[in-house]
C-alpha positions in Angstrom: 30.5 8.0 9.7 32.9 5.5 9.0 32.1 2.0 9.6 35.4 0.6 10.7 34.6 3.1 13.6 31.0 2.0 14.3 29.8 0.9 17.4 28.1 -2.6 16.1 28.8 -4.9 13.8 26.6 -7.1 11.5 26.1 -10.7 12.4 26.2 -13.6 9.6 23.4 -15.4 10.7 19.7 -14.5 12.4 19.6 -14.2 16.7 18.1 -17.2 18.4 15.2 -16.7 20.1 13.5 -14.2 17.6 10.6 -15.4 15.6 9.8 -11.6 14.2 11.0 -10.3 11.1 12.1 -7.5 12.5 13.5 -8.6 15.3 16.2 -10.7 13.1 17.1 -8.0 10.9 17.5 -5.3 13.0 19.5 -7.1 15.2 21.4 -9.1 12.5 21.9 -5.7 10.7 23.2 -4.1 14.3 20.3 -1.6 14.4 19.4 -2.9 18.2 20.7 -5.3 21.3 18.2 -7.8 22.7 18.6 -7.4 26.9 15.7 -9.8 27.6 11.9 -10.7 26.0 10.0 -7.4 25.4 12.9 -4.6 26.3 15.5 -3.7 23.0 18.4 -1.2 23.3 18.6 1.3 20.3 22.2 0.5 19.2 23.9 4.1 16.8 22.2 3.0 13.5 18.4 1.9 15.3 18.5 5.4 17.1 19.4 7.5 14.0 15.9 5.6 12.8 13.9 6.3 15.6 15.1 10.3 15.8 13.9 10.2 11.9 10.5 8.9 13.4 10.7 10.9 16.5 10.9 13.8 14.3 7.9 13.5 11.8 5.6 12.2 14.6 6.5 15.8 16.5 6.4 17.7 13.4 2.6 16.3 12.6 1.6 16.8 16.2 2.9 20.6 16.4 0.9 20.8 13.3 -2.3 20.5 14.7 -1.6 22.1 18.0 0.1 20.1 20.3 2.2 21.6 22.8 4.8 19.3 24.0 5.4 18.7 27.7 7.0 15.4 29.6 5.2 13.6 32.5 6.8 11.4 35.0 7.0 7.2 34.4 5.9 6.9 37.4 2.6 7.2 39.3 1.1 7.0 42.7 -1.3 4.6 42.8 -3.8 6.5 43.9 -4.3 8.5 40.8 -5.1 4.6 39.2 -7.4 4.1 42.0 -9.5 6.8 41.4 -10.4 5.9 37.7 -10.9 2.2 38.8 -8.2 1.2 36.5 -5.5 -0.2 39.4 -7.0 -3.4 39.4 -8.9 -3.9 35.8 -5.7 -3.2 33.7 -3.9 -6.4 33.9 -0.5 -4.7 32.1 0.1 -2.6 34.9 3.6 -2.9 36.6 3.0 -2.3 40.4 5.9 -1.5 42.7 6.1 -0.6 46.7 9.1 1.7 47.6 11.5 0.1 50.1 11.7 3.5 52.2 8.0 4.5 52.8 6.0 1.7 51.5 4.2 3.8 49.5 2.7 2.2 45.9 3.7 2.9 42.5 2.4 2.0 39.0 5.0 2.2 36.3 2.5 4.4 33.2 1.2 2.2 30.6 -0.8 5.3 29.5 -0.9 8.5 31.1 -4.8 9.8 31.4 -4.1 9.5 34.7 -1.4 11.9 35.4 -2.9 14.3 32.3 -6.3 14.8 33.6 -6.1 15.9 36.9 -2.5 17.8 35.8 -5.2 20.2 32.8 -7.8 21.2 36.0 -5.7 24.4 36.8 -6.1 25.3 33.1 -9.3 24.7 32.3 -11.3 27.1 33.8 -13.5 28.5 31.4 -15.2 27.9 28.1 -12.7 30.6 26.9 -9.4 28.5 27.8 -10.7 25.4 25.7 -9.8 23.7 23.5 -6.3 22.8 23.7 -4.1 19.7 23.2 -1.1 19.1 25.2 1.1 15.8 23.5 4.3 13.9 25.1 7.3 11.0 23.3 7.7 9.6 26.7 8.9 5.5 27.7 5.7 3.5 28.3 5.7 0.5 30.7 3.2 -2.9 29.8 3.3 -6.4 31.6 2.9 -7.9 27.7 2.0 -11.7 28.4 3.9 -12.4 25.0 6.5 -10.6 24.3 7.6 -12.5 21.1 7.3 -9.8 18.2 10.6 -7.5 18.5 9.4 -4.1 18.5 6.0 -4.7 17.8 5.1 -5.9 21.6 7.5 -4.5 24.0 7.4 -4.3 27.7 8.9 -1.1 28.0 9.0 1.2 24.4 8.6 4.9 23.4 5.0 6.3 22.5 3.6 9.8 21.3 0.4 10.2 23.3 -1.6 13.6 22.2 -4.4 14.5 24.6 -7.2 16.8 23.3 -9.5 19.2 25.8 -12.6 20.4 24.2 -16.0 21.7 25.2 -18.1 19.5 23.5 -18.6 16.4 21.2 -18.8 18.7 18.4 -15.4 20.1 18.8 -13.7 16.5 19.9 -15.2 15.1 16.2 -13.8 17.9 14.5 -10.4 17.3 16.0 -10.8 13.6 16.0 -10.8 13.9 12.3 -7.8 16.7 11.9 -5.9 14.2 13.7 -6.6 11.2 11.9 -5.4 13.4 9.2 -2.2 13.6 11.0 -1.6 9.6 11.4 -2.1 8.7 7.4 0.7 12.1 7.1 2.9 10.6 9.5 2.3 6.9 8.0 2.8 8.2 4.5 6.0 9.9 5.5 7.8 7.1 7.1 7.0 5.0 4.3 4.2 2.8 5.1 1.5 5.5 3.5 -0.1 2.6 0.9 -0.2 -0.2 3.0 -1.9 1.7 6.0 -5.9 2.2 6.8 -7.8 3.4 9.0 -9.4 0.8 11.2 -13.0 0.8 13.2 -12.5 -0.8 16.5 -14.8 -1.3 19.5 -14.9 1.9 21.5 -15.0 0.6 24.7 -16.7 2.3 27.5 -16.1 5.4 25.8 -17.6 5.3 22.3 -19.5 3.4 19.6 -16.3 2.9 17.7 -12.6 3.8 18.4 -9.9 3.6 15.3 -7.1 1.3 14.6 -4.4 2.8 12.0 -3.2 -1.2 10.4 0.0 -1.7 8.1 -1.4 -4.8 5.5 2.0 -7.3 5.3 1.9 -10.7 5.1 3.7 -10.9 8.3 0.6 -8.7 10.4 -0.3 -10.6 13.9 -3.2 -8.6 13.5 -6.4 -9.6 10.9 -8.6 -7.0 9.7 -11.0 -7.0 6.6 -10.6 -3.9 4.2 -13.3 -2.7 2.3 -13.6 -2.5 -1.0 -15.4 0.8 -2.1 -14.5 3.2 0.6 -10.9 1.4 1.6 -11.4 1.5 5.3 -11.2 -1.0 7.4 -13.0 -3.3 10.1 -10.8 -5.0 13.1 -11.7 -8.8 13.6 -14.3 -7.5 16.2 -16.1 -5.6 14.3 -16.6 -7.6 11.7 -17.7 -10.6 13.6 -20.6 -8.0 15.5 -21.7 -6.8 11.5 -20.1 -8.4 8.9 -20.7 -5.1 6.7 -18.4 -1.6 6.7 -19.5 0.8 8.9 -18.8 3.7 7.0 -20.3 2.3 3.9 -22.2 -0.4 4.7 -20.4 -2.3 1.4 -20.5 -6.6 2.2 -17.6 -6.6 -0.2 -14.4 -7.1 3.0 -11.4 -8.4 2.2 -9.5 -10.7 4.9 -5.9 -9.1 5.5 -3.0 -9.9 7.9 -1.8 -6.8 9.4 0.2 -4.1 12.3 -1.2 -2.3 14.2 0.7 1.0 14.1 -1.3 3.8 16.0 -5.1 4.2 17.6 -6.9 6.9 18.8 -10.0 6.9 21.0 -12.3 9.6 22.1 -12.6 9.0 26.1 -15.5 12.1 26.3 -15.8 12.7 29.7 -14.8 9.2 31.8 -11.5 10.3 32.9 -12.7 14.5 33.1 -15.5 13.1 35.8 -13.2 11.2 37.8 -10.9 14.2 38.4 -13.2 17.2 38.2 -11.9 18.5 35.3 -14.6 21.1 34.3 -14.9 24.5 33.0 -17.9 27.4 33.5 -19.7 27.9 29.9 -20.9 31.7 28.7 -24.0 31.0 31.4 -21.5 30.2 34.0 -22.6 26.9 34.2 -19.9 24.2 35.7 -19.6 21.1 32.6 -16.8 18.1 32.3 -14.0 18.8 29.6 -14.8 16.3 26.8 -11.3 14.5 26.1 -9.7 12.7 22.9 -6.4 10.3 23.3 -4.4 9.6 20.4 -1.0 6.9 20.8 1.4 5.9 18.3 4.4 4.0 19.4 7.6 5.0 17.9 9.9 1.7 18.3 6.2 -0.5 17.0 6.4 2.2 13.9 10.0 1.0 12.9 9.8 -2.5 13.3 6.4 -2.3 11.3 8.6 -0.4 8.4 10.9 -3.2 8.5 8.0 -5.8 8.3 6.5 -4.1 5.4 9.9 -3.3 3.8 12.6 -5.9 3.3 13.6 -8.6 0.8 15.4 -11.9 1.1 18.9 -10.0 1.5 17.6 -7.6 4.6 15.6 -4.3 5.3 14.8 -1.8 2.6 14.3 1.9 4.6 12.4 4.2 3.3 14.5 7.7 2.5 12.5 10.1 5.0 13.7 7.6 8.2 17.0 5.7 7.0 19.9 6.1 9.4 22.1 7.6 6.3 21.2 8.5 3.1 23.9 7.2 1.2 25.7 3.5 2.0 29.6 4.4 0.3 31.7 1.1 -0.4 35.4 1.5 -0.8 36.6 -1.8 -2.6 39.9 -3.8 -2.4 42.4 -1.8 -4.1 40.4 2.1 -4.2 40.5 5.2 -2.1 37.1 6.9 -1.6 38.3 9.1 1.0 38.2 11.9 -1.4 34.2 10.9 -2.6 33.1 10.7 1.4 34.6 14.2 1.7 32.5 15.2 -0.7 29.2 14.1 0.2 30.0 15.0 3.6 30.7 18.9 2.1 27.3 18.4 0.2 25.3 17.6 3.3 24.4 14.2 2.2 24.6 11.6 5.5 27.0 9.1 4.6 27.9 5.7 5.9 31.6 5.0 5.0 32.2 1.6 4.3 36.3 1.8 5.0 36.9 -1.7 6.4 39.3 -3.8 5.3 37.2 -7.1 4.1 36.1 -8.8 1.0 33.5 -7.3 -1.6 31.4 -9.7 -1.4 30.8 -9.1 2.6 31.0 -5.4 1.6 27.6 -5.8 -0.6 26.3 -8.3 1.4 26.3 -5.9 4.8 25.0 -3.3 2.4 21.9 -5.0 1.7 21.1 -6.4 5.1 21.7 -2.6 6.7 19.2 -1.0 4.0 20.6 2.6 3.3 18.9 3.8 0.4 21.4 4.6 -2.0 24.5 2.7 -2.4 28.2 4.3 -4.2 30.7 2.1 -4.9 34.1 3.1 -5.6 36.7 0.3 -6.9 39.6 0.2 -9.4 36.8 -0.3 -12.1 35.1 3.5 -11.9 37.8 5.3 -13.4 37.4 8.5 -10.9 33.9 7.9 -10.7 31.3 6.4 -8.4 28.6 3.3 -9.2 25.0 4.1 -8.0 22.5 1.8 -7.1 19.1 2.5 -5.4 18.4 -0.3 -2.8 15.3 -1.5 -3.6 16.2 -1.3 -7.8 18.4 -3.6 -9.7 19.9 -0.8 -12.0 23.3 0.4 -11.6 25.2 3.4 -13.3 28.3 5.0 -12.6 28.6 8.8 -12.5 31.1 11.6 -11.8 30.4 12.8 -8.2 28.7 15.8 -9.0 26.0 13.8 -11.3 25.6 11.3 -8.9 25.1 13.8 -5.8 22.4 15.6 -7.8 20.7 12.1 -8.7 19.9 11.5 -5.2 18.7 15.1 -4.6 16.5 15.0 -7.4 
């Protein structure tokens, strides 16, 4: 891609209005487009993150069985009604249609639609368990929508629903797919900083789980153990004061993100739509159900949180928008290097605009590409490296410096 050509451009100096981290640099670095509090628009280079996201998250979820469908955005409100939930979730967005004054809810969540969607398929103990998963937009009333992509009114979320006969099987999956989160967290980058979180379960369970990015920047505060290295939400810890998987005393007070949760709902949502199935005596029983949610714009703008310096965001390789950020200087041609990554394979951002240097690096750092190649009067036929988040620089022949970033 060549930048003169790009859709967006960088801005000089942070959007008013933001108070996020994120927020700033993604829209100073022309990754997104504010259109009001709580709703961003993926601009070319915010997208190509998101797809890198999109893509693990469906990769991990295929991997433990999930079968991707799509359900609709919008409900009746009678499927709300009958779990209770029209009137105690205060997030819903409500809506009356102008021809038949019927109601609508805009989903938040979608174990409305889900459960009473599986009863057709759940017949008998034979046709369990299975796990049907969707990357669908998500509507919430958020009272403060201040964060960037960490609170958003409307934003993109994996939600993985598991059907099981029993507790037994729902823990055993529980766990495979608590597996699945610290994969997808470690592969987007934030694999060191995240842990696994016990939260209040609700109606449904003792405990539910938080998945919580540590940055000094977190909204969120949780205290990390110290010998087992999981972690208690601020609830938790003010009902014990001790980890529940250890009981260790030694918790450490830590800012953090929430980036994903999963909850096991058992049979709540199964008992208000019938969902059942006849065991080997031919005896009816509820499905026992798990719910799993990551949001996939709240995973980039954690990334960016977690991953930045003073000059702008630092992307991890497995979700950058291009691999390698190329920087023709004043005075060179590097028409002849971008042909050649681009014969290679290697995703290239082609930095062919006709401005200073000094703007040239500056943009570079704020945008975050990995790798940098320079090209200038200076490399003699070669091109200078430069990792993004390192200080060192070489300058190779084209061949050398394609295999150093495959190695």
């Amino acid at each position: 891609m060549r930048q003169s050509k790009l859709l967006t451009k960088t801005l000089s100096s942070p959007p008013s209005g933001e108070e996020a981290i994120n927020a700033k640099l993604l829209t100073r670095a022309g990754y997104i487009d504010k259109l009001m509090a709580g709703s961003y628009t993926l601009l070319p280079l915010g997208l190509r993150v998101f797809r890198n996201i999109e893509k693990i998250v469906r990769e991990e979820m295929e991997a433990v069985g999930g079968q991707e469908i799509l359900m609709p955005a919008l409900h009746p409100k009678a499927s709300w009604e009958a779990t209770g939930r029209y009137e105690a979730m205060d997030v819903l967005f409500k809506l009356t249609s102008k021809s038949s004054s019927s109601q609508y809810v805009l989903g938040s969540t979608h174990e409305e639609i889900i459960t009473p969607l599986m009863v057709p398929y759940a017949m008998s103990y034979k046709d369990l368990p299975f796990y049907a998963f969707q990357i669908q937009n998500k509507f919430r009333d958020e009272k403060r929508a201040k964060s960037g992509l960490l609170r958003l009114r409307e934003f993109s979320m994996k939600d993985l629903y598991s059907f099981h006969k029993n507790e037994e099987d729902l823990d055993a999956y529980y766990e495979k797919v608590s597996a699945a989160y610290q994969r997808i967290f470690s592969r987007v980058g934030l694999g060191d900083k995240t842990y696994l979180t016990y939260a209040s379960g609700g109606s449904f369970s003792k405990y539910s789980h938080e998945f919580q990015t540590i940055t000094e920047y977190g909204e969120d505060i949780i205290y990390l153990c110290a010998d087992c290295k999981v972690a208690v939400n601020k609830e938790i810890y003010g009902e014990q004061n001790v980890c529940p998987k250890c009981n260790s005393a030694k918790l450490e007070e830590k800012k953090a993100i929430e980036v994903g949760n999963i909850f096991k709902l058992k049979t709540k949502f199964s008992d208000a739509f019938g969902l059942k199935y006849s065991d080997e005596q031919g005896k009816e029983n509820p499905v026992v159900m798990g719910c799993y949610g990551l949001g996939l714009q709240r995973v980039m703008g954690t990334v960016v949180e977690a991953c930045h310096d003073e000059n702008g965001i630092i992307w991890p390789e497995s979700i950058a928008p291009y691999r390698v950020h190329l920087l023709e200087l004043p005075g060179a041609d590097a028409s002849s290097v971008y042909k050649k990554l681009n014969s290679s394979g290697v995703e290239v951002l082609y930095d062919d605009r006709s401005i200073s240097a000094g703007a040239k690096f500056s943009d570079a750092d704020l945008l975050g590409i990995p790798w940098r190649f320079v090209v200038s009067v200076k490399t003699a036929g070669g091109v200078e490296v430069k990792r993004r988040d390192s200080s060192e620089v070489e300058v190779l022949d084209i061949e050398a410096a394609i295999k150093k970033i495959s190695g």
